[in-house]
N, C-alpha and C positions, 0 to 999 in steps of 0.2 A: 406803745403807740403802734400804730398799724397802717402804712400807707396807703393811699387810695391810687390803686396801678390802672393801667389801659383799660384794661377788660373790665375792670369795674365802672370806669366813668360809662364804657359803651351800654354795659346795660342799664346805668344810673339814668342814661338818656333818653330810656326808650319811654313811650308813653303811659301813663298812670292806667288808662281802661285798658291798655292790652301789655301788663307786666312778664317780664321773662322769671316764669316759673319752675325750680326744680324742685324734684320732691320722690317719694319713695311711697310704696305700699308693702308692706312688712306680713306675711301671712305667719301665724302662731299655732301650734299646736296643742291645743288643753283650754280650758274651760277662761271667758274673757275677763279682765279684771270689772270693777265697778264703775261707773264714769267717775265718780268722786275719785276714789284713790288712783286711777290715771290722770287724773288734772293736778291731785295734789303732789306727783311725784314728778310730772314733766315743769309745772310752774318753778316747785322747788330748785330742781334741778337744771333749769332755762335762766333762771339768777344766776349762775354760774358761771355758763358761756359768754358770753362778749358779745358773737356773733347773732345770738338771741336777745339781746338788749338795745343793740344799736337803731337809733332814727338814719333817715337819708339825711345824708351830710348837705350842708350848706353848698350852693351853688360855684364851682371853683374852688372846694376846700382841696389838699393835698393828705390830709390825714384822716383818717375815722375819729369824729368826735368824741371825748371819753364817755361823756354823760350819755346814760341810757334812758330809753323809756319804760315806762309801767308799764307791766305785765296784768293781762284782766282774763280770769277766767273764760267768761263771755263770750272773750273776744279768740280768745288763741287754742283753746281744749274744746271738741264738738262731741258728739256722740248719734249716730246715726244706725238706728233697726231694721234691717231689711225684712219686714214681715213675713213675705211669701215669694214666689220665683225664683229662690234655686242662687247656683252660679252665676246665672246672666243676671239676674237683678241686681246682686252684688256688681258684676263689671259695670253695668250700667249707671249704678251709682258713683263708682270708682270713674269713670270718662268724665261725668257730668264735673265733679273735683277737678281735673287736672284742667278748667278752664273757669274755676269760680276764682268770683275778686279775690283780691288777698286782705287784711286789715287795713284801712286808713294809716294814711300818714302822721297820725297821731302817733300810732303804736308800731313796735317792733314788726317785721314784716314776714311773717311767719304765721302758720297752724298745724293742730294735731287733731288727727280725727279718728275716733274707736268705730268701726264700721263691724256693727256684731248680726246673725242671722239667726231668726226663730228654728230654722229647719237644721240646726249644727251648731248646737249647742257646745261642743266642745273644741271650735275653732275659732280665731277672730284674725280682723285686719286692723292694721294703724296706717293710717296717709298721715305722712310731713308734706307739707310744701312751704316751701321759703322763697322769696324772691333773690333770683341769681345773681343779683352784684354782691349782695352779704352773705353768698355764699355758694361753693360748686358742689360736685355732687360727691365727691372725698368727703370734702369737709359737713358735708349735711351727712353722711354716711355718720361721721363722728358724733357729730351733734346728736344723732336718734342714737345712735347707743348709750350715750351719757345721759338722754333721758329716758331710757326705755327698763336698761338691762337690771337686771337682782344683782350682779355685780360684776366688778369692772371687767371688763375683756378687751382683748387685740381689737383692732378696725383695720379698714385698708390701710394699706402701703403709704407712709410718709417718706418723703425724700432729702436729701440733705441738699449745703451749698454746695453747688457743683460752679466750676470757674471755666466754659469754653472758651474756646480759644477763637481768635479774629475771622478765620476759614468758616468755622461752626456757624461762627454770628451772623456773616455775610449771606452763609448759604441760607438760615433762620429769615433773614433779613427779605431776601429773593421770593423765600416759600411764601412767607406772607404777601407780599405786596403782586407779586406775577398774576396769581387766579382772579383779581379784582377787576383786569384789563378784557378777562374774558369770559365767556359764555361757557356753560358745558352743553354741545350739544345731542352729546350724546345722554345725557338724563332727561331729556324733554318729555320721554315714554312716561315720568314719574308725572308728571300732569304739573297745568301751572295756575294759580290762585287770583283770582281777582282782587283790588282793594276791598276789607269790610273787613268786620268779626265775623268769623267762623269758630264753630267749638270743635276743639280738637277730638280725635275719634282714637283707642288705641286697640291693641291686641296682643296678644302676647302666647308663648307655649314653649315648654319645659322640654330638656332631653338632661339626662342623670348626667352629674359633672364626671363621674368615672367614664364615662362613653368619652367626651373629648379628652378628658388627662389620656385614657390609652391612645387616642389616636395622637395626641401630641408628643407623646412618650416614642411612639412606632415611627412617626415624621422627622424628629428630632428636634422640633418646631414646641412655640407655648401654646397654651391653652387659647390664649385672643388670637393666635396666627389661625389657630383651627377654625373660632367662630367667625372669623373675618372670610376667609375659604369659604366656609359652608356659603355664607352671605353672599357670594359671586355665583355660587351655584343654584341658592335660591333668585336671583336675578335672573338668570338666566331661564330657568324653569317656570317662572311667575308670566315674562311678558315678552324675555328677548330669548329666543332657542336657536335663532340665526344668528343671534349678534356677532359682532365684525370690529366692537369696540370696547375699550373696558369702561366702568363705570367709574367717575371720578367722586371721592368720599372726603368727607374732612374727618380723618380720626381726630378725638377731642381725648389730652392726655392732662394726668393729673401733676403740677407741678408743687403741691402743696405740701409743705415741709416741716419737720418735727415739732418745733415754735410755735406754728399758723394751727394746731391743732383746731382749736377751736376757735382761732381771732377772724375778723370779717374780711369778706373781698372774694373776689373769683380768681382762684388760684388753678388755670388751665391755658394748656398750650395746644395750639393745633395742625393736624402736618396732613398734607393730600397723601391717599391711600386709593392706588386704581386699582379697585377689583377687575382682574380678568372673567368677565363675563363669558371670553370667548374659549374658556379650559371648559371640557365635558366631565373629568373628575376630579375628584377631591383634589387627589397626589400633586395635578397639574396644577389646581389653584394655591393648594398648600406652597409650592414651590415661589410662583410668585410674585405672596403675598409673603414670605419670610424674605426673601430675598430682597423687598421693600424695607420690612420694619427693622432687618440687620441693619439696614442702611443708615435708619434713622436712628438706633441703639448706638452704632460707632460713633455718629458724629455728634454726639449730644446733644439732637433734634430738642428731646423735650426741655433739657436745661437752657438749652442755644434762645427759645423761643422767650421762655422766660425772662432769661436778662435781656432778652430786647423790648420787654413789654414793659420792665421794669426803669426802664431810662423815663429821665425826667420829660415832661413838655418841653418847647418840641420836639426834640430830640424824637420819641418815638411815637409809635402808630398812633393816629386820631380816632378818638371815637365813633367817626364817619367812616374811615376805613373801615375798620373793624365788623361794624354793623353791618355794611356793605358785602365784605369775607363771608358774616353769617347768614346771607340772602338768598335763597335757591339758586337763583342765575350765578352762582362763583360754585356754591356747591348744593346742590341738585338732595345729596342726603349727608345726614348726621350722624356719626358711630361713636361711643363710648364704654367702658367697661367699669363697673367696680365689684371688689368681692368682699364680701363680710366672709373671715376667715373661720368665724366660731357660732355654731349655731347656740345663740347666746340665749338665757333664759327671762322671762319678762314676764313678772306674777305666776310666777310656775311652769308657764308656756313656752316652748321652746319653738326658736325660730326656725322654718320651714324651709320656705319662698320667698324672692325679692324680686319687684322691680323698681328700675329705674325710669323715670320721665321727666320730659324737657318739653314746654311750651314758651316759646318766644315771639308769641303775637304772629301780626302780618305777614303774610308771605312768606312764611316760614318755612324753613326744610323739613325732609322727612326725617325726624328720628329716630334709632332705633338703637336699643341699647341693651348688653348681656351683664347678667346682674347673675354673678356667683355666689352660692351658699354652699358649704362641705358637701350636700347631698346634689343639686340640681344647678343648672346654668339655666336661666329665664332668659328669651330674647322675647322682648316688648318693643313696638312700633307705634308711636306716638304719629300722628297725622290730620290738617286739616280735613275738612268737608270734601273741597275739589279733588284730594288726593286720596279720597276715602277707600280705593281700590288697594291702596300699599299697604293697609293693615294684614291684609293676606300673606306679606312678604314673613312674616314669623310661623307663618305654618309650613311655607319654604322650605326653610329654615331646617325646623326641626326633622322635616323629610329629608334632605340632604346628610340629614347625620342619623336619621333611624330608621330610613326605610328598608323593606326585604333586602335590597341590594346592597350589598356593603364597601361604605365608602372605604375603606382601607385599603380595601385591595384596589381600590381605581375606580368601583362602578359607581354612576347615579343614575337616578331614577329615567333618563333620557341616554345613557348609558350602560347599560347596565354590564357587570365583568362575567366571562365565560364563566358557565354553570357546570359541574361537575356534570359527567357524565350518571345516569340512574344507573343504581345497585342494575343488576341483569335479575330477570324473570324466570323462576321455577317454570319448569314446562307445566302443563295443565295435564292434571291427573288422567289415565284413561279411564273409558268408561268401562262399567262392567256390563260384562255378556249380555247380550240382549236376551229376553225370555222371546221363548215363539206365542205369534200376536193369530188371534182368532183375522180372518177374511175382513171381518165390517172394520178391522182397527186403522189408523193412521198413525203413522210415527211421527212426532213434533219435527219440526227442521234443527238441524242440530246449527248454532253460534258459537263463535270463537268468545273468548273470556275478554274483558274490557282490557284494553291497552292502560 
């Protein structure tokens, strides 16, 4: 049995035409499988899961009901050709996804979609998206690899029962309920949404995962301290180069534990993360943004959060709170990380690239989420219409950790670190002797050699 916690009622409650969606786009290297034998291997293997079987629970239940629904071809396995147009047709296709309905409440609340291109032939996409109460983005992590992979491999990091202690809880207790009372005013630059459906817009761009492990290795800092750094200094360079304030974030962490593998619910905790907008490089934002997330590592933020999500009604948070927490006005932007540790093989094709995406309807924050594979770190920015400008924030991004200038040693692109002195210049050869010039001749004017 699987209980139905906080964060699950809150996105149980959100409305049917504007459902809180996560989901994944999986890029593959080697030739696509057939639609048939991808439907019959993820159906097969969607029997399995739990979390792939489940209906929305009854109105007030406290458990996830056992009895699942039917699984329909049809309805849950798509296949999609992108004729002509390259890359961008494919993204475009891929946007228009991360805002299509999900299945009727008939059926389990999930899809799988083969997204193959006439012009590349020898690569493909898969999108999962599932509806976020039966499931976060660990656990849909797990779920695609149990129905994707030729065979079984690691997934993200599972966690155990961890027991905080009363100090932990209170401070847990604080983090949550504090940012609800207030505004950020300083995120306002990120733009703010009117009521209505707007289709979410996204972006995304790659820098090699060995580029941040060295620079987290030379920091002494992790890999998400680095990409959270960069993300202050793409802030900074995107709209604010003055700023005077740091940016307030809700990092979203995974609290999903060895058990919950693949059973239903949103199993994530989440803790404010003020990027210093106001550091010019790397080293200074690296600083602190570790110095925050130690903070949260000691007191066992992400467990603390957890057993307080997990207390019974009333005891703990309302699905009104909660929603509220997730609403631009508490926090302005969205951050997340997960890494597929093994570039795992799927009909022969080996996996590439990944992103991450989160659409949670109205008024929504801005997204943006770094999605690790052994070769590449993707950062994707998921974003409404009115904030169609923050898609930009992932090319940022990837400038802040690959441009000429090198963040290591201090510089960014609005910074840059002293330039070594230039090698010194060979003197310029003499000339040779002049011959004697007939009366009618002229001598050219003689020029020094280009600097």
């Amino acid at each position: 049995m699987h209980a139905i916690g906080a964060m699950d009622r809150a996105f149980l409650s959100m409305p049917d035409d504007q459902p809180p969606v996560v989901g994944f786009f999986l890029d593959f290297l080697g030739p696509p499988p057939s639609y048939d034998d991808l439907a019959a291997r993820v159906l097969r293997e969607a029997r399995r899961l739990p979390a792939l079987r489940h209906l929305f629970p009854p109105r007030g239940a406290r458990i996830w009901p056992a009895q699942g629904g039917d699984l329909d071809q049809a309805v849950h396995v798509h296949h999609r050709e992108v004729p002509t147009g390259g890359p961008q047709a494919l993204a475009d296709v891929c946007e228009s996804l991360i805002g299509h309905p999900l299945p009727g409440r008939r059926h389990p609340q999930w899809d799988c979609w083969l997204l193959t291109r006439r012009d590349a032939p020898d690569r493909f996409r898969v999108c999962f998206r599932v509806h976020h109460a039966f499931l976060d983005g660990v656990g849909a992590a797990h779920a695609l690899i149990a129905l994707l992979a030729d065979a079984p491999v690691e997934g993200p990091r599972l966690h155990g029962t961890e027991r905080p202690g009363p100090g932990a809880l209170l401070r847990a207790a604080w983090g949550v309920a504090s940012p609800a009372v207030r505004t950020d005013r300083a995120g306002q630059h990120l733009g703010s949404a009117p009521p209505g459906r707007a289709a979410p817009l996204w972006s995304h761009h790659d820098v090699p995962t060995a580029r941040l492990r060295d620079l987290a290795t030379s920091h002494g800092v992790t890999v998400n301290d680095v990409s959270l750094a960069a993300l202050a200094l793409a802030l900074r360079s995107w709209k604010a180069p003055t700023a005077t304030s740091d940016q307030r974030t809700l990092m979203i962490m995974s609290t999903r534990r060895t058990h919950e593998q693949y059973g239903p619910g949103n199993r994530v905790a989440g803790s404010l993360v003020a990027l210093p907008r106001t550091a010019t490089t790397l080293g200074a934002a690296l600083e602190a943004v570790h110095r925050q997330t130690e903070v949260l590592r000691r007191t066992q933020r992400r467990h603390a959060v957890r057993a307080l999500l997990d207390l019974p009604r009333p005891l703990g948070p309302s699905a009104g709170l909660l929603r509220g927490v997730l609403g631009p006005r508490v926090y302005p932007l969205l951050t997340s990380s997960v890494t597929f540790p093994v570039a795992f093989v799927s009909f022969g094709a080996r996996l590439d690239t990944a992103s991450m995406v989160l659409s949670i309807g109205d008024r929504t924050p801005v997204y943006l989420s770094f999605t690790r594979t052994p070769d590449t770190v993707r950062c994707t920015v998921v974003a409404d219409a009115p904030r169609a400008h923050t898609v930009d924030l992932a090319r940022h991004w990837a400038r802040a950790l690959t441009d000429q200038d090198d963040p290591a040693r201090g510089g960014t692109a609005q910074n840059p670190p002293p330039k070594s002195p230039p090698p010194p210049k060979s003197p310029p050869p003499k000339p040779p002797p002049k011959s004697p010039k007939s009366p009618e001749s002229k001598s050219a004017p003689e020029t020094s050699p280009p600097s």
